[in-house]
C-alpha positions as CSV (number, residue, x, y, z in Angstrom):
1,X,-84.2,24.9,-56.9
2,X,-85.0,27.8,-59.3
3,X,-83.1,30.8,-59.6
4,X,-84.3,33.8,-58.9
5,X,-84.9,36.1,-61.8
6,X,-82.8,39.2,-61.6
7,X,-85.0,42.4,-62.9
8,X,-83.9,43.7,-65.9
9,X,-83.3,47.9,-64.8
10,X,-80.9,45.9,-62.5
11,X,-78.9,44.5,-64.6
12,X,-79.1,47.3,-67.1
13,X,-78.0,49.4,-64.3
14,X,-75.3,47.1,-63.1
15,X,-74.0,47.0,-66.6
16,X,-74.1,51.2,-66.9
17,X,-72.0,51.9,-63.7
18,X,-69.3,49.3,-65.1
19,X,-69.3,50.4,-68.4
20,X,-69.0,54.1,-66.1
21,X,-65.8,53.0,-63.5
22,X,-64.4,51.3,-66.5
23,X,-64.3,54.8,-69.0
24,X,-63.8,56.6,-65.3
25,X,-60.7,54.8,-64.5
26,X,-59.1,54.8,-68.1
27,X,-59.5,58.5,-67.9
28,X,-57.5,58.4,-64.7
29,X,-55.0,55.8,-65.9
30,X,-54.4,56.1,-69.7
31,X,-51.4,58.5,-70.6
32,X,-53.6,59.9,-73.4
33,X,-56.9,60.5,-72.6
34,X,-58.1,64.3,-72.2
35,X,-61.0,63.5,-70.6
36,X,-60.4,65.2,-67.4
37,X,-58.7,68.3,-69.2
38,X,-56.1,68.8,-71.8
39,X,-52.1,67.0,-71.2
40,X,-49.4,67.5,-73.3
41,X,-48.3,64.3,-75.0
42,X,-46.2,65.1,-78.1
43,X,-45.9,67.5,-81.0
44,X,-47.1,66.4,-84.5
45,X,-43.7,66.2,-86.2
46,X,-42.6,62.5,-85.8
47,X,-39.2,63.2,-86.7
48,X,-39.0,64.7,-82.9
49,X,-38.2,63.0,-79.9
50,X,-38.4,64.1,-76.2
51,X,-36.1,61.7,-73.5
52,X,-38.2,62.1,-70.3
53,X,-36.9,61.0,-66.8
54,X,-38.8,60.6,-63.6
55,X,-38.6,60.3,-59.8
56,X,-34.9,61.5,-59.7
57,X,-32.6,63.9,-58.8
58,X,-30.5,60.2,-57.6
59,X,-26.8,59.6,-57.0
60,X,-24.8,58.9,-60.0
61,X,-27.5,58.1,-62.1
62,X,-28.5,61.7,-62.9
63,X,-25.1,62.6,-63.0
64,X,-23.9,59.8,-65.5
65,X,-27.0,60.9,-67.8
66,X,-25.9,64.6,-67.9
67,X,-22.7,63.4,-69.4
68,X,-24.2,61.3,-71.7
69,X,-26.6,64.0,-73.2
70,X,-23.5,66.3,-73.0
71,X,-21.8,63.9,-75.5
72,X,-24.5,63.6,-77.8
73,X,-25.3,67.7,-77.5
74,X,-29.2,66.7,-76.6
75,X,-31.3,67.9,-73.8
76,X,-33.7,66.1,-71.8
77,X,-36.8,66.8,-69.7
78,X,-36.3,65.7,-65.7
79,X,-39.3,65.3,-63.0
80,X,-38.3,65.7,-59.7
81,X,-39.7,64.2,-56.5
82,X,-39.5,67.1,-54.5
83,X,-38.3,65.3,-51.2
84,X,-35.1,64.4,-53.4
85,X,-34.9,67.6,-54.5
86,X,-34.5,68.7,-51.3
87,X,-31.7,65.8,-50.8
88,X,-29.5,66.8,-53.7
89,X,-30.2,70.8,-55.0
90,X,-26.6,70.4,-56.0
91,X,-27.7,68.1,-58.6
92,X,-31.1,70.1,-59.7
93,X,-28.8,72.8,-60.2
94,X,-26.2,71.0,-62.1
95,X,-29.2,69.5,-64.2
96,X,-30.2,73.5,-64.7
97,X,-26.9,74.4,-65.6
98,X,-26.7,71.8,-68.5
99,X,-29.9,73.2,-70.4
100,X,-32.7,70.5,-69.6
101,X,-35.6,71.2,-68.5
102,X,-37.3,71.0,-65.0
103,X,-41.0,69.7,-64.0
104,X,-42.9,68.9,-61.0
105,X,-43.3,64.8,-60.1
106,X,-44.9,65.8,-56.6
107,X,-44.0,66.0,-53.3
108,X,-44.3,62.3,-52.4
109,X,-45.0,60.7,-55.3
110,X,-48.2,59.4,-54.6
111,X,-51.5,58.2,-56.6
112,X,-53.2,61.4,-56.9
113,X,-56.0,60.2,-58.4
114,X,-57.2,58.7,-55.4
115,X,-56.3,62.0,-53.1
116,X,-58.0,64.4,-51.7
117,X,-57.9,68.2,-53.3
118,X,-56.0,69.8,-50.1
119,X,-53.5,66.6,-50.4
120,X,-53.6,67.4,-54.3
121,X,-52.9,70.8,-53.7
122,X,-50.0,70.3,-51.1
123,X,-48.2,67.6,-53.3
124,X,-47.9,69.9,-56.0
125,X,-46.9,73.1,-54.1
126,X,-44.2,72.0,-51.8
127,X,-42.7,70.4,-54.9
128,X,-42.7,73.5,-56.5
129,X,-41.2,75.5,-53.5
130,X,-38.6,72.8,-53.4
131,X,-37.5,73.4,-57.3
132,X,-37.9,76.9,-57.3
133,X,-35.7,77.4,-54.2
134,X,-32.6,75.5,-56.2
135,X,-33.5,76.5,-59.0
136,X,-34.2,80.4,-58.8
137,X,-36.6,80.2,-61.4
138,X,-40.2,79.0,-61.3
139,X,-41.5,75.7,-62.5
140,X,-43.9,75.2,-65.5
141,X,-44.3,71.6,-66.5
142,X,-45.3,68.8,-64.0
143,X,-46.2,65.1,-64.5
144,X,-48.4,62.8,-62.5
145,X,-47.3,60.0,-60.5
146,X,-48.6,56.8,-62.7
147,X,-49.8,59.5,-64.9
148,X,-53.0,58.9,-62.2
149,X,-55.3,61.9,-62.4
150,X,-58.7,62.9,-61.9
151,X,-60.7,66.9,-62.7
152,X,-59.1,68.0,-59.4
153,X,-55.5,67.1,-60.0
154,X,-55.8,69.1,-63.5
155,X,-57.7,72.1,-62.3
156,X,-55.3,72.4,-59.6
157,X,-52.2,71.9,-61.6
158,X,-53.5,74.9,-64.0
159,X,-54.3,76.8,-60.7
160,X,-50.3,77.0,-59.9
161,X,-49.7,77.5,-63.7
162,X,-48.5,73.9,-64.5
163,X,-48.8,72.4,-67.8
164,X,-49.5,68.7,-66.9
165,X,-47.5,66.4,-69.1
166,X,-47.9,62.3,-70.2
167,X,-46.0,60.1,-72.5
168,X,-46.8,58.0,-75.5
169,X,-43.7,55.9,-75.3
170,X,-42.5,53.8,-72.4
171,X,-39.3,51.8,-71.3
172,X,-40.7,49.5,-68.8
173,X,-37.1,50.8,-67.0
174,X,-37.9,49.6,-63.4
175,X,-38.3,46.2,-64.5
176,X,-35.3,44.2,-64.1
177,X,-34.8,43.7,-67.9
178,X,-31.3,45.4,-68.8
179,X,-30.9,47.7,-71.5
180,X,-31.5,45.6,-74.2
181,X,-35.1,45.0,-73.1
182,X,-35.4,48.7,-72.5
183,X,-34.9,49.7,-75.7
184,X,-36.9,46.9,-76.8
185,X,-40.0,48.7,-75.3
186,X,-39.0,51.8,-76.7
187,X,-38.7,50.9,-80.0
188,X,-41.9,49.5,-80.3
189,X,-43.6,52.8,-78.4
190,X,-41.6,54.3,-81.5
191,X,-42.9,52.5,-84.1
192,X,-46.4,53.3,-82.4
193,X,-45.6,57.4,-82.9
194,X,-44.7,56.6,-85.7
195,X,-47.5,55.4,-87.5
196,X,-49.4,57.3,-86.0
197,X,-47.7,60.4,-87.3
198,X,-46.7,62.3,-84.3
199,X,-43.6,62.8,-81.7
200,X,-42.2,60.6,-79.2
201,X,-42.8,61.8,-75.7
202,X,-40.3,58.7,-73.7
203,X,-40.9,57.9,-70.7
204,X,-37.8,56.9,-68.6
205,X,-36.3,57.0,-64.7
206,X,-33.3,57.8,-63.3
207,X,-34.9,57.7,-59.8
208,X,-36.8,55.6,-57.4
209,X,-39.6,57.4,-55.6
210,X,-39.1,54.9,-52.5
211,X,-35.2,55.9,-51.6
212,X,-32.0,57.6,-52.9
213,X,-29.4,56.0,-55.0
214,X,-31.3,53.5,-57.3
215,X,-29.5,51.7,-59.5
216,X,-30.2,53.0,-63.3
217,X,-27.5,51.7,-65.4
218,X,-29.4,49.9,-67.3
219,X,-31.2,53.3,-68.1
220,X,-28.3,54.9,-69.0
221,X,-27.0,52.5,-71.3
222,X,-30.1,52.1,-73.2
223,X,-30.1,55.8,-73.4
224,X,-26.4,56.0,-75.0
225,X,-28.1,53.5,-77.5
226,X,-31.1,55.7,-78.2
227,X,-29.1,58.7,-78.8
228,X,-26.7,56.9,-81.2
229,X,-29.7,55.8,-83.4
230,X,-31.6,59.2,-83.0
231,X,-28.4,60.9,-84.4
232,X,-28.0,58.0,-87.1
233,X,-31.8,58.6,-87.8
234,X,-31.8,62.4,-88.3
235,X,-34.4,62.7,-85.2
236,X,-34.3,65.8,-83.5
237,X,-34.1,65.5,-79.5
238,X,-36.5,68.0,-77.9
239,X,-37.4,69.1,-74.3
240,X,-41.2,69.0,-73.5
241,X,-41.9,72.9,-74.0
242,X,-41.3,72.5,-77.9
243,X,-44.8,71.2,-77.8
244,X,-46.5,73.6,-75.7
């Protein structure tokens, strides 16, 4: 039996709308890419480094990482899942108190690339009512779930004055692979920034979006072992806003 010839505009076509989803969903997936609007990654000095944690405020864990940045006199950048938030203002506040700084992680926590505007919209604004009610103050920074966004999600964000932040560096912190393998991943997002002459944006947890009270020793440790080295290293420990 013969094949059957396949026309050549089909395949050309089939071949244009993959080589579309696939630049479409790298957009919506790759910490970097500014194809759907402008995110603030890192600053240009590669000497500076910004500890970023997510999906928090959680028992202990946040706690144990404002004594550690005490310690070492640095400040971190902290986005919070608003339902938590709601959980624990005690801790939003304490994190407040200490100098860090404050962003939006969402509601929920879910993929909002695949959401609809008014779900978009609502993620993002009862997050921010949830900060701004512990906090007193209003909130300027937020970062996608996943880092998963599409035109909406951006043009929204901007609509309720929120810079929308990525990362360039990444722990791998809710694998089970201890500090050591933490900082592993780091360093080699480090050596990355590094060539490539720019800052370190880290991207770290001290959360779980599904529940409270995570376990994230092994992110605190590898943290005490960052900021030893940065310190030995003569990096400079930045929040987010030094960049924009």
């Amino acid at each position: 039996m013969i094949a059957p010839t396949i026309p050549e505009d089909l395949v050309l076509g089939a071949t244009v709308a993959a080589a579309a989803a696939f630049v479409v969903t790298n957009a919506a997936l790759r910490p970097g890419s500014q194809l759907f609007g402008s995110t603030l990654v890192a600053g240009r000095n590669p000497q500076e480094v910004a500890l970023t944690y997510d999906d928090g405020p959680n028992d202990d864990a946040t706690g144990e990482l404002l004594n550690l940045l005490a310690r070492h006199n640095a400040r971190a950048t902290f986005f919070m899942i608003g339902r938590f938030v709601r959980q624990r203002p005690e801790i939003v506040r304490a994190v407040q108190a200490a100098g860090h700084l404050i962003g939006n992680h969402t509601e929920t926590h879910p993929w909002l690339a695949w959401q609809s505007a008014r779900v978009i919209r609502e993620e993002l604004r009862t997050c921010n009512e949830a900060l701004e009610d512990a906090l007193g103050a209003p909130v300027r920074y937020f970062r996608p779930p996943h880092g998963a966004r599409r035109p909406a999600v951006m043009r929204i964000a901007r609509e309720l004055g929120l810079t929308t932040v990525q990362w360039n560096v990444m722990g791998f912190d809710w694998e089970p692979i201890g500090a050591d393998g933490i900082v592993r991943h780091v360093d080699r997002g480090l050596a990355r920034a590094q060539r490539r002459g720019v800052g370190a944006n880290i991207l770290l947890h001290d959360g779980y979006d599904q529940a409270m009270g995570t376990d994230r020793s092994a992110t605190v440790k590898a943290t005490g072992a960052l900021l030893e080295r940065f310190s030995r290293e003569g990096k400079r420990v930045v929040t987010v806003d030094a960049w924009g």
